[in-house]
C-alpha positions as CSV (number, residue, x, y, z in Angstrom):
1,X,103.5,54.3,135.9
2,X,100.9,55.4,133.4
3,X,100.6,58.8,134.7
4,X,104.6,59.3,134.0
5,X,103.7,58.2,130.5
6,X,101.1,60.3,129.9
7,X,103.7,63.6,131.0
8,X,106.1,62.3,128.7
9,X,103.9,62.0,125.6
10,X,102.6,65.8,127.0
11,X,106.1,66.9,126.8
12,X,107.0,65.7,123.3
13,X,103.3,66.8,121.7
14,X,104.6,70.0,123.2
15,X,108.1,70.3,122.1
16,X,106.8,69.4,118.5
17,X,103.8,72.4,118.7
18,X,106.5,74.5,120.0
19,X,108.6,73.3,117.0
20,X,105.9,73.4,114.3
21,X,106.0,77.5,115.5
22,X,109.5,78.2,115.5
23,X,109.5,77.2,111.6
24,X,106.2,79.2,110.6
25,X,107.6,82.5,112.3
26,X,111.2,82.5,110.8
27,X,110.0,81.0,107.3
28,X,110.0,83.6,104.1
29,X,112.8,86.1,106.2
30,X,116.3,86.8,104.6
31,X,118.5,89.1,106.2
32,X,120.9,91.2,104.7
33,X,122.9,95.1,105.7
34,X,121.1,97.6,104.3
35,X,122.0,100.9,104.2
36,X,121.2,103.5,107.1
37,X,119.2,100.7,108.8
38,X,120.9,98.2,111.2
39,X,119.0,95.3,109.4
40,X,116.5,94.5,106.9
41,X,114.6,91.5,106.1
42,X,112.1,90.3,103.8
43,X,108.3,88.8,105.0
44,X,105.8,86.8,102.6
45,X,104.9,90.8,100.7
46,X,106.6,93.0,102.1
47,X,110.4,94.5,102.9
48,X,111.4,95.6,106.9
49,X,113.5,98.0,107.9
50,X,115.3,98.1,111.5
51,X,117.1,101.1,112.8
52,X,118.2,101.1,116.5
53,X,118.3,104.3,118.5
54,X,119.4,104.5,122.2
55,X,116.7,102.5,124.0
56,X,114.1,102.8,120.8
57,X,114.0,100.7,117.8
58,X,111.9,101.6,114.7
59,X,111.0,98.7,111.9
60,X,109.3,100.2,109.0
61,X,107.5,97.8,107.0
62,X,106.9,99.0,103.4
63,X,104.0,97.5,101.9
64,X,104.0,96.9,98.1
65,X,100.3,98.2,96.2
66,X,98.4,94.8,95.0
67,X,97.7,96.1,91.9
68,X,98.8,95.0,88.8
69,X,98.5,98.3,86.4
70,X,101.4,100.1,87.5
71,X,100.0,103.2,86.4
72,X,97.0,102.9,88.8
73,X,99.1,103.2,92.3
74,X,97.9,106.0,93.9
75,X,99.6,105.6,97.4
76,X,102.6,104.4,99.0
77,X,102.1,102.6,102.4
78,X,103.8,101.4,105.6
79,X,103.5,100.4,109.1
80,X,106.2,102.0,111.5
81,X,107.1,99.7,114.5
82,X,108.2,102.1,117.5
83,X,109.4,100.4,120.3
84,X,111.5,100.2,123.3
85,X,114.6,98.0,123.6
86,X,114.9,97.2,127.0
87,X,111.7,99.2,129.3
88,X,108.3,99.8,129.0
89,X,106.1,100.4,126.1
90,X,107.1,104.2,123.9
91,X,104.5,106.3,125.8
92,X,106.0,105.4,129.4
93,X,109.1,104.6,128.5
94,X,111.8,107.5,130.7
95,X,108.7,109.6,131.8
96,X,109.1,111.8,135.3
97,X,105.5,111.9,135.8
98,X,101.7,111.4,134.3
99,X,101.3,114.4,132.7
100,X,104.4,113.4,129.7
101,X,102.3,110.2,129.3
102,X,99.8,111.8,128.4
103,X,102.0,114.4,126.5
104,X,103.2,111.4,124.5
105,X,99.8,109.8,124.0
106,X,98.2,113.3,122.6
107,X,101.6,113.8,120.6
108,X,101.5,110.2,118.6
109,X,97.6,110.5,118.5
110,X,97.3,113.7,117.2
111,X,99.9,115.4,115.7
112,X,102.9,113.0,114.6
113,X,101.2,113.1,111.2
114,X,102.9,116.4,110.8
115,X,106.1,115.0,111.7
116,X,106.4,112.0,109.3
117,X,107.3,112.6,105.6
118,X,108.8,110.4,102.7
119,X,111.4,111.7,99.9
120,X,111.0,110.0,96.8
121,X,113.5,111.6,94.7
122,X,113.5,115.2,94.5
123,X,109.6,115.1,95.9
124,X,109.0,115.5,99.9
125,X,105.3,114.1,100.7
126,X,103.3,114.5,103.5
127,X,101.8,112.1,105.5
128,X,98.0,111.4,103.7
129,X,96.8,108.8,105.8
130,X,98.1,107.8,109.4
131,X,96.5,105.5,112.3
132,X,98.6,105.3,115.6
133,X,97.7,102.2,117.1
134,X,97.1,102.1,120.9
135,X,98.2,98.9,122.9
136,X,97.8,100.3,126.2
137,X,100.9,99.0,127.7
138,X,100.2,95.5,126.5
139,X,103.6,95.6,124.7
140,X,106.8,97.5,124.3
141,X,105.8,99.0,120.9
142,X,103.0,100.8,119.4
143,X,102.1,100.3,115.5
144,X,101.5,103.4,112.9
145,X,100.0,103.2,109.7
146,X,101.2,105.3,107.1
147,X,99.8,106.3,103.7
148,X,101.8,108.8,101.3
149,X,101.0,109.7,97.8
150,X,102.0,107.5,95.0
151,X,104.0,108.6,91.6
152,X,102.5,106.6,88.3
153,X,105.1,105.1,86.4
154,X,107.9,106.1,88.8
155,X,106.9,104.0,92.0
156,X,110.2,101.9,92.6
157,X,112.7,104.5,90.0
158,X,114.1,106.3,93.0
159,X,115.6,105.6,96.7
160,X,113.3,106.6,99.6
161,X,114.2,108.3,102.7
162,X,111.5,107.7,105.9
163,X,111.9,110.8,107.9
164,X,110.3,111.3,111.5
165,X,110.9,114.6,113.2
166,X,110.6,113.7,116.5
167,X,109.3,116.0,119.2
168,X,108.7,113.4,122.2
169,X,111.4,111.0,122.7
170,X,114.1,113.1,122.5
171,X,115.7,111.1,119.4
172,X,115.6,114.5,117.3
173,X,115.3,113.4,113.2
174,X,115.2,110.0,112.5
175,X,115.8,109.3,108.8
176,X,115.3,105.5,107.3
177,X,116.4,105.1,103.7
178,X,114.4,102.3,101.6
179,X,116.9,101.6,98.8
180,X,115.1,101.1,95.6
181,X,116.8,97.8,94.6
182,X,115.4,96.8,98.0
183,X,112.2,97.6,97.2
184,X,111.9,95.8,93.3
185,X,112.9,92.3,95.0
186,X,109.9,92.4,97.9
187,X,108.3,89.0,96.8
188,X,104.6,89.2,96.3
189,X,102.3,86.7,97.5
């Protein structure tokens, strides 16, 4: 008899854990439409951005500067989410054999930089800073961050369009716009 007592207070401490974590991971997200995105959300300091593409989905997280002299930002940055809807993780994901795996893995290592640029108003930048994060399968994504230059005393005056030129995945140009009222509303922690 105590042994079926001690499961039942296991189960309900565990139900509660599993409760206190369902309420920390949706807290501080509203959704909204968004234009040229299938959904975007806010976290605790910083807006998402979710665009669906056949099997791939890409979040771009656009990540406000700390500072607080407006005229001192001197970059824009972000973290790209690329992953697979339903399969295995972006470098595997509809491959024939090893050698596009590797293909893949050279592409997003090496040269995506090139690929990757941000409008801001009239201006197209390039791609200062980028960092493609290797999970080695681990999950259906892969992480990149992404550094652009900044404009003093115009950082949040125009929309933004994300554009990746893809050459592996065969999605062609992928274009995210990041709205500017969007962007003024990202609450900072």
């Amino acid at each position: 008899m105590a042994n079926k007592k001690y499961r039942v207070t296991l189960f309900s401490v565990g139900l509660v854990a599993l409760a206190i974590v369902f309420v920390f991971a949706c807290r501080k997200q509203f959704m909204f439409s968004a234009v040229d995105s299938d959904q975007a959300y806010y976290t605790e300091n910083a807006l998402v951005l979710k665009k669906e593409i056949g099997n791939y989905y890409f979040e771009l997280k656009h990540i406000p500067e700390s500072s607080t002299d407006k005229d001192s930002i001197t970059h824009q940055s972000f973290v790209l989410k690329i992953g697979v809807v339903k399969g295995n993780d972006i470098l595997s994901e509809g491959i024939e054999d090893e050698n596009e795996y590797y293909e893949r893995l050279n592409y997003f290592d090496q040269e995506a930089q090139i690929d990757m640029k941000l409008v801001d108003g009239s201006d197209t930048l390039s791609c200062l800073l980028y960092h493609f994060e290797r999970n080695y399968g681990i999950a259906p994504f892969n992480n990149i961050v992404l550094s652009f230059p900044g404009r003093k005393n115009q950082q949040n005056s125009h929309d933004k369009v994300f554009i990746f030129d893809d050459k592996v995945l065969g999605l062609g140009t992928v274009k995210i716009k990041i709205e500017k009222e969007l962007v003024k509303k990202i609450p900072i922690s």
